[in-house]
VEXZAVO-743392 format. One record per atom (N, C-alpha, C): residue number from 1; residue in one letter; atom name; y negated, x, z. Coordinates in steps of 0.2 Angstrom, whole numbers. Layout:
% residues N
<atom num="NUM" residuo="A" atomo="CA" py="Y" px="X" pz="Z"/>
...
***
This chain:
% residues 95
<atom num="1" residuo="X" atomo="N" py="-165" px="-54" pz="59"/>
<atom num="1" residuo="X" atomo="CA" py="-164" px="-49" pz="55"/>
<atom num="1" residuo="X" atomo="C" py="-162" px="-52" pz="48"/>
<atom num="2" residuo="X" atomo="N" py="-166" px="-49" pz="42"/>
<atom num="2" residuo="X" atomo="CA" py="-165" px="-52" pz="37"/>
<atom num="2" residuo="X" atomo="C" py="-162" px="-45" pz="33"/>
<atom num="3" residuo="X" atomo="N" py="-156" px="-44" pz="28"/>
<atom num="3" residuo="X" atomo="CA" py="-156" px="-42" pz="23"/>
<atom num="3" residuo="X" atomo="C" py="-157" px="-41" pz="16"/>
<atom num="4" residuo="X" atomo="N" py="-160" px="-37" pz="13"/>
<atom num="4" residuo="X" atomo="CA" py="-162" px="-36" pz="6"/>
<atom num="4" residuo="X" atomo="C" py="-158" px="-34" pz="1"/>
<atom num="5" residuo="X" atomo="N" py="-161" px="-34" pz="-4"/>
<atom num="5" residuo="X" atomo="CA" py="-154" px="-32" pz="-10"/>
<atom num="5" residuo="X" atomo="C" py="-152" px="-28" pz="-10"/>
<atom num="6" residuo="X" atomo="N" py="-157" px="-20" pz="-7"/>
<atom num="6" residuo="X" atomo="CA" py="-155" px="-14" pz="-7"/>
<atom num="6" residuo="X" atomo="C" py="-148" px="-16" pz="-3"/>
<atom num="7" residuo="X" atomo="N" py="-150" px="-18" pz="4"/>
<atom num="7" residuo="X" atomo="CA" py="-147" px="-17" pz="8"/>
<atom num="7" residuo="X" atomo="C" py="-136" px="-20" pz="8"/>
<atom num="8" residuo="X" atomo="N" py="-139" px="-25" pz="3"/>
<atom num="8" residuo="X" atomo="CA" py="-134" px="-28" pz="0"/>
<atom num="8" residuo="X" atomo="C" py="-127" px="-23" pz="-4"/>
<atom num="9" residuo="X" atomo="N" py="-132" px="-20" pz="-9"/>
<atom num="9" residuo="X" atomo="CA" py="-130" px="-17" pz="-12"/>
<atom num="9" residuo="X" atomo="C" py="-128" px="-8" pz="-9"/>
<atom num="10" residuo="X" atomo="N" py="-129" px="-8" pz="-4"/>
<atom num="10" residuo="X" atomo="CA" py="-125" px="-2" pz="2"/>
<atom num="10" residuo="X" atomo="C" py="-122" px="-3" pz="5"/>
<atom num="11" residuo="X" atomo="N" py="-121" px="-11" pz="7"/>
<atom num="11" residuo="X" atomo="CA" py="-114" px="-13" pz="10"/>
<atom num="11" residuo="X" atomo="C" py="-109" px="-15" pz="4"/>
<atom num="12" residuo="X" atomo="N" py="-109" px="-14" pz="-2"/>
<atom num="12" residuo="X" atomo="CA" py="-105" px="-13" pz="-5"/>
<atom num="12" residuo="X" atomo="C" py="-105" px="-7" pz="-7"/>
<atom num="13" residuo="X" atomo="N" py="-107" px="-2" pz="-7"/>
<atom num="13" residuo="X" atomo="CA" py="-106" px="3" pz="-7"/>
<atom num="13" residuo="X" atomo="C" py="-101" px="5" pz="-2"/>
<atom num="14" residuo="X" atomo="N" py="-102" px="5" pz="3"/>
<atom num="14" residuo="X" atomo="CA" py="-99" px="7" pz="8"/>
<atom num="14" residuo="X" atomo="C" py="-93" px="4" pz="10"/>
<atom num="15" residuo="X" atomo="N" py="-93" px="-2" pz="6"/>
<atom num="15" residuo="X" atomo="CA" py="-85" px="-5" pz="9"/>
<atom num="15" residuo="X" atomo="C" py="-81" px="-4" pz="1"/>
<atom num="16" residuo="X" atomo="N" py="-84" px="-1" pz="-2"/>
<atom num="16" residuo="X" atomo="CA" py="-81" px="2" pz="-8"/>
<atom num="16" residuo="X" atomo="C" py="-79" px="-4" pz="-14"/>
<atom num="17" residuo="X" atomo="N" py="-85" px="-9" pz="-15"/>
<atom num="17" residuo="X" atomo="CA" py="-83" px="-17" pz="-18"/>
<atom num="17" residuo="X" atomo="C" py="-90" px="-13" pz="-23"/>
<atom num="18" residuo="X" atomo="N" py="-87" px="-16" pz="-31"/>
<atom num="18" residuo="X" atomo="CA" py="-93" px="-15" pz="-34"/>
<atom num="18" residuo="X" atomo="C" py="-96" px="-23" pz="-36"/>
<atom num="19" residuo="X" atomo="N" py="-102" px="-23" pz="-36"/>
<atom num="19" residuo="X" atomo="CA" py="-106" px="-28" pz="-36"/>
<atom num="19" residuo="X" atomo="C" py="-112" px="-28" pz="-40"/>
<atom num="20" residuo="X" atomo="N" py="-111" px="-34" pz="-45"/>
<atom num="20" residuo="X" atomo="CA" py="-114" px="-33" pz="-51"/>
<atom num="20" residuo="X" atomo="C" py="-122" px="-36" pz="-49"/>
<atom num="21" residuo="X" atomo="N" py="-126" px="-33" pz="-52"/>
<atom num="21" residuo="X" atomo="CA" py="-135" px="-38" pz="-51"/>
<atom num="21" residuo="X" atomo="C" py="-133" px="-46" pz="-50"/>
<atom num="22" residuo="X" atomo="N" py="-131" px="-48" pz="-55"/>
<atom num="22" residuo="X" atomo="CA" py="-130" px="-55" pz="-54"/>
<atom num="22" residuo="X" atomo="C" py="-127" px="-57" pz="-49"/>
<atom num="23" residuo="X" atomo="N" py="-123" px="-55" pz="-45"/>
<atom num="23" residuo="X" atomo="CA" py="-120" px="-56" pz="-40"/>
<atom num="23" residuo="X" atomo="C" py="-123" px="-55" pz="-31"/>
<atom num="24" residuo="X" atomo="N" py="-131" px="-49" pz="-34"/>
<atom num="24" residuo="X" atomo="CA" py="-134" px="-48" pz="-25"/>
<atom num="24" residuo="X" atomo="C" py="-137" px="-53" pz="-24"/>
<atom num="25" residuo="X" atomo="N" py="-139" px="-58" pz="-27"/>
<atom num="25" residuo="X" atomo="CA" py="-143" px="-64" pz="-25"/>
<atom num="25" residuo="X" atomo="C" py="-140" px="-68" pz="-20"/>
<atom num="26" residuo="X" atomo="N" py="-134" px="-69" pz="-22"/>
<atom num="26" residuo="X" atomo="CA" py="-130" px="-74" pz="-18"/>
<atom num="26" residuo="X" atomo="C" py="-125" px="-69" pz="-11"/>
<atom num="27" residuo="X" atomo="N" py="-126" px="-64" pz="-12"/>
<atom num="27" residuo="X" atomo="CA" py="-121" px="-60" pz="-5"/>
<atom num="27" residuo="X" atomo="C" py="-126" px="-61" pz="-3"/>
<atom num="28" residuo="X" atomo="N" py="-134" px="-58" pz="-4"/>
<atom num="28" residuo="X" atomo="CA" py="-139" px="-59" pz="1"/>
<atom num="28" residuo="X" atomo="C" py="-140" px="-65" pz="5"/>
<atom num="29" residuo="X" atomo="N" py="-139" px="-71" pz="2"/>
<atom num="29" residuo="X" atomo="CA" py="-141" px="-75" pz="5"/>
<atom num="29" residuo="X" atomo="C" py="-135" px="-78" pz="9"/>
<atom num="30" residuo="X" atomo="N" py="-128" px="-76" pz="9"/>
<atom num="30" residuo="X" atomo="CA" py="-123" px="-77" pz="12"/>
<atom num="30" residuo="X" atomo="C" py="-124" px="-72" pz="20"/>
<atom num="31" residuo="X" atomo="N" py="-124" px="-64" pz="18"/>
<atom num="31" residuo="X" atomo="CA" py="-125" px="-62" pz="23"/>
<atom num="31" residuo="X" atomo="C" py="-131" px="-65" pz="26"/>
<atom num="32" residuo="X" atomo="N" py="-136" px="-65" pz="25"/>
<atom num="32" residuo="X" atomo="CA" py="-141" px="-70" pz="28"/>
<atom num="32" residuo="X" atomo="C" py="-139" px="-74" pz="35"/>
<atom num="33" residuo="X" atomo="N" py="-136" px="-80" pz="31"/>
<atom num="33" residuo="X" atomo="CA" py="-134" px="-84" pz="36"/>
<atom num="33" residuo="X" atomo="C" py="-127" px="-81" pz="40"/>
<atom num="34" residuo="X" atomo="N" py="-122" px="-79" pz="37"/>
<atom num="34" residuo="X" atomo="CA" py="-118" px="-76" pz="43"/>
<atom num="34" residuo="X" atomo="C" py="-123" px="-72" pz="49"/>
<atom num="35" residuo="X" atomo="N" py="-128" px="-66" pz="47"/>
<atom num="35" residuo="X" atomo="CA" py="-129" px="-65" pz="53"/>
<atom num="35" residuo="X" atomo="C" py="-137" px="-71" pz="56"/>
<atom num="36" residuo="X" atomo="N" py="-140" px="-74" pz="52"/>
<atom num="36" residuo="X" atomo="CA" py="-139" px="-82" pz="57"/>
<atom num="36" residuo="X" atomo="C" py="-137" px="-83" pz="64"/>
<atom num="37" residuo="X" atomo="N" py="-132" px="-84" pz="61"/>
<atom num="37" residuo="X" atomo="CA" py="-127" px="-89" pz="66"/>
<atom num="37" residuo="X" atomo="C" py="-126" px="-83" pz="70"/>
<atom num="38" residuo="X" atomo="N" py="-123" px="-77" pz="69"/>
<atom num="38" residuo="X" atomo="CA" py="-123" px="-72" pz="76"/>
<atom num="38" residuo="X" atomo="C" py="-130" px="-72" pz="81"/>
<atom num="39" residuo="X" atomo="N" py="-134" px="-72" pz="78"/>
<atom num="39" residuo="X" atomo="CA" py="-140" px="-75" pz="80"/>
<atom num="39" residuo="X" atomo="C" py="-143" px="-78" pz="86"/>
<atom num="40" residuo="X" atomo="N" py="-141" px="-86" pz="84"/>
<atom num="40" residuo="X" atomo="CA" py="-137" px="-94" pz="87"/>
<atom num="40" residuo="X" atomo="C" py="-132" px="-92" pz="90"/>
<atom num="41" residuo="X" atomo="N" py="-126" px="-86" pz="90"/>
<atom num="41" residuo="X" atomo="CA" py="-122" px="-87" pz="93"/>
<atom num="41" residuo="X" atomo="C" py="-124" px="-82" pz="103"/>
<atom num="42" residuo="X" atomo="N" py="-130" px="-76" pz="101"/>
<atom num="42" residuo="X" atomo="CA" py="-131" px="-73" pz="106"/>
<atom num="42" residuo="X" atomo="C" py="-138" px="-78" pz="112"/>
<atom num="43" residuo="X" atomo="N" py="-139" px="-82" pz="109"/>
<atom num="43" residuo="X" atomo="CA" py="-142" px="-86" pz="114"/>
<atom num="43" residuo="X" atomo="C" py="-138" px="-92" pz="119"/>
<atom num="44" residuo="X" atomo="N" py="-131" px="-92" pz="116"/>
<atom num="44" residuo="X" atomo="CA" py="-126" px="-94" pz="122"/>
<atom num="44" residuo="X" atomo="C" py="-127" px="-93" pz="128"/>
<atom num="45" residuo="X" atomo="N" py="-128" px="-93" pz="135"/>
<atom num="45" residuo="X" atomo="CA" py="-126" px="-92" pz="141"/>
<atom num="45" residuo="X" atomo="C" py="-117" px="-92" pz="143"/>
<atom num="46" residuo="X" atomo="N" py="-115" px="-86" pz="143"/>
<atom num="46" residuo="X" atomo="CA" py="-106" px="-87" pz="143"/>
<atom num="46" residuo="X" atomo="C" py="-105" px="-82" pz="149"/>
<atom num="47" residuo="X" atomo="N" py="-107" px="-83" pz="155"/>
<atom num="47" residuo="X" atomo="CA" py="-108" px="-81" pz="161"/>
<atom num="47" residuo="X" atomo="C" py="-102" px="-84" pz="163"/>
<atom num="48" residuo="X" atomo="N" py="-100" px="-81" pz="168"/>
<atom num="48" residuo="X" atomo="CA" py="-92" px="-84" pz="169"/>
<atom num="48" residuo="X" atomo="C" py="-86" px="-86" pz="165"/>
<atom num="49" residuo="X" atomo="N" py="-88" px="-86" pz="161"/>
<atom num="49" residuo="X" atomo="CA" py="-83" px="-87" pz="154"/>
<atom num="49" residuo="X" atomo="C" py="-78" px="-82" pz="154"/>
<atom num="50" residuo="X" atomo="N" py="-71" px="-84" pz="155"/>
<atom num="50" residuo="X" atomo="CA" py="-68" px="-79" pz="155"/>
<atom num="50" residuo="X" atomo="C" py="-65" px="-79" pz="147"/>
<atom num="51" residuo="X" atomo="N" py="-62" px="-71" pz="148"/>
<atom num="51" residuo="X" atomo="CA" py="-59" px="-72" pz="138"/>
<atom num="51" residuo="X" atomo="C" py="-54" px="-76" pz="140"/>
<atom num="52" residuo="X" atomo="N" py="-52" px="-77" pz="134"/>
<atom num="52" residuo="X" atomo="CA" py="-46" px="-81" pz="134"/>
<atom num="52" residuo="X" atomo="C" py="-40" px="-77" pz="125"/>
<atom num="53" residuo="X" atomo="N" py="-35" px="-78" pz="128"/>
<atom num="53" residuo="X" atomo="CA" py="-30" px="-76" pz="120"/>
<atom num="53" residuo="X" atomo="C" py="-26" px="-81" pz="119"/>
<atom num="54" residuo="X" atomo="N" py="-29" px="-87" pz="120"/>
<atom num="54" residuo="X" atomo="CA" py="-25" px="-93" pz="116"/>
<atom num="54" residuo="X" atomo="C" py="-29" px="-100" pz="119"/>
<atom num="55" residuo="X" atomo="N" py="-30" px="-104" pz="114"/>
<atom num="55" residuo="X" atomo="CA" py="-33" px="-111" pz="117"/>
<atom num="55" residuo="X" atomo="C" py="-28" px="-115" pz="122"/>
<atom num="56" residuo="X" atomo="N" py="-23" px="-113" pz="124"/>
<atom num="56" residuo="X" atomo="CA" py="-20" px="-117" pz="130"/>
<atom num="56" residuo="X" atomo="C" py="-17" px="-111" pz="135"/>
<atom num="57" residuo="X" atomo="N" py="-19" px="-113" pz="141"/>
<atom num="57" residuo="X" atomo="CA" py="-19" px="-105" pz="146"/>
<atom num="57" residuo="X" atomo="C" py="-11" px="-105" pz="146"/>
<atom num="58" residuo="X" atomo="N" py="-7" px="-100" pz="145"/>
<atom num="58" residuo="X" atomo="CA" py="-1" px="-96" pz="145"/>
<atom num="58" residuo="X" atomo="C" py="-2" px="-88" pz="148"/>
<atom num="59" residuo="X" atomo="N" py="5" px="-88" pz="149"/>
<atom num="59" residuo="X" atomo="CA" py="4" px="-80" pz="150"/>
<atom num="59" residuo="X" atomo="C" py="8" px="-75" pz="145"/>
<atom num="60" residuo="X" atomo="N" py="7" px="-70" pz="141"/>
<atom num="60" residuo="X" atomo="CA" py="10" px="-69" pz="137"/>
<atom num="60" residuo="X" atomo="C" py="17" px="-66" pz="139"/>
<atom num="61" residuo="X" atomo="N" py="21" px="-66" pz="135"/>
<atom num="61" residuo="X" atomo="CA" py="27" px="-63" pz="133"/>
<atom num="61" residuo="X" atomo="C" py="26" px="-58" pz="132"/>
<atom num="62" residuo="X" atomo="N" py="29" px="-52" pz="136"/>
<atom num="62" residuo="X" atomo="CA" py="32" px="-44" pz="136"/>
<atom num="62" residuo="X" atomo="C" py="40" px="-44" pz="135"/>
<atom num="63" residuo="X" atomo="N" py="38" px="-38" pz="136"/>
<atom num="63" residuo="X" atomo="CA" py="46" px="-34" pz="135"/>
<atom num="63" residuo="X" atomo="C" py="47" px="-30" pz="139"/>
<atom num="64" residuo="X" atomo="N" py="52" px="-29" pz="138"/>
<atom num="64" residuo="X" atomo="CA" py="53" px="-19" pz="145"/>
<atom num="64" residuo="X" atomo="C" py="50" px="-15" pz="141"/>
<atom num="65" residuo="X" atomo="N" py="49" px="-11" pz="145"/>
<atom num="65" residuo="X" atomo="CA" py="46" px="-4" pz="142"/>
<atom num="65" residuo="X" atomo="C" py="50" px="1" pz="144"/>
<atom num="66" residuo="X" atomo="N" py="55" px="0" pz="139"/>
<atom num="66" residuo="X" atomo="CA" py="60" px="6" pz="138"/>
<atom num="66" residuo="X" atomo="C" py="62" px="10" pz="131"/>
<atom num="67" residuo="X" atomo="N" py="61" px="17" pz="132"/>
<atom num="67" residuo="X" atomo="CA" py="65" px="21" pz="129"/>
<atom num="67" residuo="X" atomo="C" py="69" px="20" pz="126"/>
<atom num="68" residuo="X" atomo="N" py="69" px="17" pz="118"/>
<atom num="68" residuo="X" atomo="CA" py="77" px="15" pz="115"/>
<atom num="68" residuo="X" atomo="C" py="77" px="20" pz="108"/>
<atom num="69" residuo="X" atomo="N" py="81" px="20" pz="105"/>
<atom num="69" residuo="X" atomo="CA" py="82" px="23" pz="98"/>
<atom num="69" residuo="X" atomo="C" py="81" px="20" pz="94"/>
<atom num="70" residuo="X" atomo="N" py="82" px="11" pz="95"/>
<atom num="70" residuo="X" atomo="CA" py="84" px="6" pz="90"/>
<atom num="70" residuo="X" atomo="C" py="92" px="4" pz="91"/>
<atom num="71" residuo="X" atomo="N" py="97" px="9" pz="89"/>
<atom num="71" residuo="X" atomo="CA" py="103" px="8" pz="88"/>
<atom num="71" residuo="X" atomo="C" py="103" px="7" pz="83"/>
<atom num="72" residuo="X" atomo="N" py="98" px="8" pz="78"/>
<atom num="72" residuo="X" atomo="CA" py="101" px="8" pz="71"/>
<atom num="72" residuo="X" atomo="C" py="97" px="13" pz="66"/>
<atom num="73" residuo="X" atomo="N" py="100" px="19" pz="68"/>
<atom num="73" residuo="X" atomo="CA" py="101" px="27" pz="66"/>
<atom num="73" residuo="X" atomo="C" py="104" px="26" pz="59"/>
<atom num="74" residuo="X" atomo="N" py="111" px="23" pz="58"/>
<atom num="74" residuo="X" atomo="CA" py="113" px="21" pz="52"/>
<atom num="74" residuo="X" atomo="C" py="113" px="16" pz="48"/>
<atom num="75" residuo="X" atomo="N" py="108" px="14" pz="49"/>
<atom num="75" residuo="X" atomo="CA" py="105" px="8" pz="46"/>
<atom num="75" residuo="X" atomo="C" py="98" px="10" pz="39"/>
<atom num="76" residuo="X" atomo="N" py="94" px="13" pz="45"/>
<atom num="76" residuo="X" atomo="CA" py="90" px="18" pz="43"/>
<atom num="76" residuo="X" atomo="C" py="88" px="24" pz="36"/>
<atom num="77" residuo="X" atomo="N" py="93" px="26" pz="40"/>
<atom num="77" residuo="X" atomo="CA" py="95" px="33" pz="35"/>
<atom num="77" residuo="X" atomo="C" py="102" px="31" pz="29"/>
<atom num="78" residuo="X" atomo="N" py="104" px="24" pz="28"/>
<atom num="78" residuo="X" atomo="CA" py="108" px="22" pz="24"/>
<atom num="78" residuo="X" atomo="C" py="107" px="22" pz="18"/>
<atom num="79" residuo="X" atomo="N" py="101" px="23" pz="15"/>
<atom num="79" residuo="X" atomo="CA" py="99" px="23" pz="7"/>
<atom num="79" residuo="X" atomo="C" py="94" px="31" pz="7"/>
<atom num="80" residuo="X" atomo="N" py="95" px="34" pz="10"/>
<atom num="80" residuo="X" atomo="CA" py="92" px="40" pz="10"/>
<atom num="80" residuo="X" atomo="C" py="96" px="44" pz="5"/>
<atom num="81" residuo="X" atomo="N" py="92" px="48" pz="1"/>
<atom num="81" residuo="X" atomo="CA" py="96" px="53" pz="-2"/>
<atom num="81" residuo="X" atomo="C" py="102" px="57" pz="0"/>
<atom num="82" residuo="X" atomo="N" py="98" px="62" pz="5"/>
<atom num="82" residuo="X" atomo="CA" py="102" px="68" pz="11"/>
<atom num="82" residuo="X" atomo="C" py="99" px="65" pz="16"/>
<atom num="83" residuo="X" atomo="N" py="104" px="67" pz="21"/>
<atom num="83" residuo="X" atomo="CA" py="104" px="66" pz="26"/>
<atom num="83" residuo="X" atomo="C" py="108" px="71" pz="31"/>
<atom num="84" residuo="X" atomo="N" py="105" px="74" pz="36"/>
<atom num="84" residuo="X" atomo="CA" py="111" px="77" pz="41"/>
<atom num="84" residuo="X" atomo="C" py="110" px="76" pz="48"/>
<atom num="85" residuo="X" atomo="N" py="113" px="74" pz="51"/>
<atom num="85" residuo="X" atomo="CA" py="114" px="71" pz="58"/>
<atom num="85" residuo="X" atomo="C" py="109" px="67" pz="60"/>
<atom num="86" residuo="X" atomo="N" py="109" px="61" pz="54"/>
<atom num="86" residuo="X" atomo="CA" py="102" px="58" pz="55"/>
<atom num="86" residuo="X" atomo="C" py="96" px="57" pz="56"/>
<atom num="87" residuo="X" atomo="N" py="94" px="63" pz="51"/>
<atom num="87" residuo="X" atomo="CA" py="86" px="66" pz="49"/>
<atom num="87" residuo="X" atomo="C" py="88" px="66" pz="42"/>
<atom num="88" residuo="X" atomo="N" py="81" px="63" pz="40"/>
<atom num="88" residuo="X" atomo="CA" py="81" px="64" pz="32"/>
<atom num="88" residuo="X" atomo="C" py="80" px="72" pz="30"/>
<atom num="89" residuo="X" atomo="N" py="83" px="73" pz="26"/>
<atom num="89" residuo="X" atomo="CA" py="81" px="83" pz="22"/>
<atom num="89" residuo="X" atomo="C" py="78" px="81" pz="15"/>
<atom num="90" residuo="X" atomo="N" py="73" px="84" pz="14"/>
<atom num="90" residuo="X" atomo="CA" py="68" px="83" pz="10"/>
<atom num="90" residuo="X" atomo="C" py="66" px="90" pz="8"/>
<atom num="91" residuo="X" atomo="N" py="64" px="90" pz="1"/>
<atom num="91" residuo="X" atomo="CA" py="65" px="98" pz="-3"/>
<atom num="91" residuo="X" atomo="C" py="57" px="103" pz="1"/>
<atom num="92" residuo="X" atomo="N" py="57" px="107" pz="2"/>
<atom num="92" residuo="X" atomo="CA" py="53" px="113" pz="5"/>
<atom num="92" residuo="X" atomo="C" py="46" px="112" pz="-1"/>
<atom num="93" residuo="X" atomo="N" py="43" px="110" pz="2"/>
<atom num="93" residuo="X" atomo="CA" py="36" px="109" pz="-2"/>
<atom num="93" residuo="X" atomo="C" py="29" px="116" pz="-1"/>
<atom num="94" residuo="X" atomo="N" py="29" px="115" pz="6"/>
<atom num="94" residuo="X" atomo="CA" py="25" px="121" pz="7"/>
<atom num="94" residuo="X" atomo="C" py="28" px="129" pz="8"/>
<atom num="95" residuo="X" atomo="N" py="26" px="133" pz="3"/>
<atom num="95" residuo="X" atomo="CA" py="28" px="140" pz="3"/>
<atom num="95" residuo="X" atomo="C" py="22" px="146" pz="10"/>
***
């Protein structure tokens, strides 16, 4: 797959990056070779390969999965302007 400079210039469009003329020459030939090597990378054989989340096998570290508040309600709400039983109150906006 080869991209063009339109095509250059829609991917900055769409990631919302303005991109001067002088500058599509070189993303083109950048995006080029990145999808390359995606390319290179789909002719791997990775059959059995399991995934992995870290270069040396571990098992990851959890927690309980419980229901808490925090315990710090008033820590929270401690710079708020108003506050009443621990909700912030905030002026009526929608009529």
């Amino acid at each position: 797959m080869s991209v063009d400079a339109a095509t250059v210039r829609r991917i900055g469009h769409l990631a919302r990056i303005a991109i001067s003329d002088a500058e599509v020459p070189a993303l083109q030939v950048e995006l080029n070779a990145i999808l390359a090597f995606v390319e290179q990378l789909q002719e791997l054989n990775v059959d059995g390969v399991e995934p992995m989340t870290s270069v040396m096998p571990m098992t990851m570290k959890k927690r309980a999965d419980v229901v808490s508040d925090g315990d710090i309600a008033d820590k929270i709400i401690a710079n708020a302007p108003v506050t009443d039983d621990h909700f912030f109150l905030v002026p009526k906006v929608v009529e």
